[in-house]
Structure formats: structure tokens, C-alpha cells
N, C-alpha and C positions, 0 to 999 in steps of 0.2 A: 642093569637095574632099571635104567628109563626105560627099554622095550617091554618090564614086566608092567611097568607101570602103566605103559601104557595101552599094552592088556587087555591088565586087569581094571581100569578106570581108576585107579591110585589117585588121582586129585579132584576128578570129576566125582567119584564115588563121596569124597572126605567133603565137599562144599555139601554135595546133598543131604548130608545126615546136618537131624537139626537138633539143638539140645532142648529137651523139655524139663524144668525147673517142677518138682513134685515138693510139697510142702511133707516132710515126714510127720504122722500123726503120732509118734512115739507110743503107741499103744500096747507097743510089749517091754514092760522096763523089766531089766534084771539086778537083783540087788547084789551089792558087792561088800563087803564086810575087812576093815584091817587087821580084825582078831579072827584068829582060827575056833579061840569058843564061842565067837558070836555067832557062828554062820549058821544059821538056817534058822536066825532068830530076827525077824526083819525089823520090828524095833529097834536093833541096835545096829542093823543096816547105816553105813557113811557113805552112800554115794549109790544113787542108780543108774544103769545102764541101757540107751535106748537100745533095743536086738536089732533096729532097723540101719539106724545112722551112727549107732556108736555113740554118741554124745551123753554126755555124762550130767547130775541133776542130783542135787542135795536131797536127803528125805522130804524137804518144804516142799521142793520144788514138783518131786514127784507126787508127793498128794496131791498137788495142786494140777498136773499132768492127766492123774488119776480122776480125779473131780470132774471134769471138765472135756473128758474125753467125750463124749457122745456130741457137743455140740462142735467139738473140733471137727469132727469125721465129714457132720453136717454140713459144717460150714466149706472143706474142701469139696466133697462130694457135688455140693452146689458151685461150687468154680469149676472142677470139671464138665460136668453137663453147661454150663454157658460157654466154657471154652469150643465142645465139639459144636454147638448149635452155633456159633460164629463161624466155624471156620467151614460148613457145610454152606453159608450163603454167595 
């Protein structure tokens, strides 16, 4: 096993990967329902579903997810571009 590893770069390979931390915009919530006659009726929706990260968000919370979307996007969008223009100096 240490001849593959050292190969294939097995520890040199794993230090150079680097983790980048992405802020999820939750912009696709999916609503989940405890009754089977409420479903497809989002009003009576108990809980949403982000499609990206999974985490889960009261109806409050998702209006408020919903609301507020467009300056989220913004505001990440503009952390990325300052990220890349740092890291090209």
C-alpha cells in the first residue's frame, strides 16, 4: 500500500487540495408537508428544504430566505470576485 502511495502522490496529493468554504444561497427551497392531504398545497407546508445543503427552515423562515434572496446572491457574488482579485496579487 505505501508503494501505491507513493505513486500515486497519496499524501502529497491530500496536503495540496485546499478546502473552499462556499456560503449556500438556499435559493431552491423545497417544501415538505406531515399530511399527505396537504401536499402540493404550500400554505400548509411545515418545513422547507434547502436542494443545495439540505438544511431545513420553518415557513417564517423560508419567506424570509425567499425575500431576501437577490441581495444574498449579491452579496456572495461580491465575496467571490474580491476573493479571486486577492488571490491573483
Amino acid at each position: 500500500m505505501g508503494l501505491l502511495s507513493n505513486l500515486f502522490g497519496g499524501k502529497k496529493q491530500a496536503e495540496a487540495v485546499s478546502t473552499v468554504s462556499v456560503e449556500c444561497p438556499h435559493s431552491v427551497l423545497v417544501a415538505r408537508w406531515d399530511s399527505v392531504q396537504d401536499m402540493g398545497i404550500e400554505e400548509k407546508a411545515t418545513r422547507f428544504m434547502c436542494e443545495t445543503c439540505k438544511e431545513m427552515f420553518s415557513p417564517e423562515e423560508a419567506t424570509q430566505l425567499r425575500n431576501t434572496l437577490a441581495q444574498r446572491i449579491a452579496r456572495i457574488d461580491a465575496a467571490s470576485e474580491g476573493g479571486e482579485g486577492a488571490g491573483a496579487s
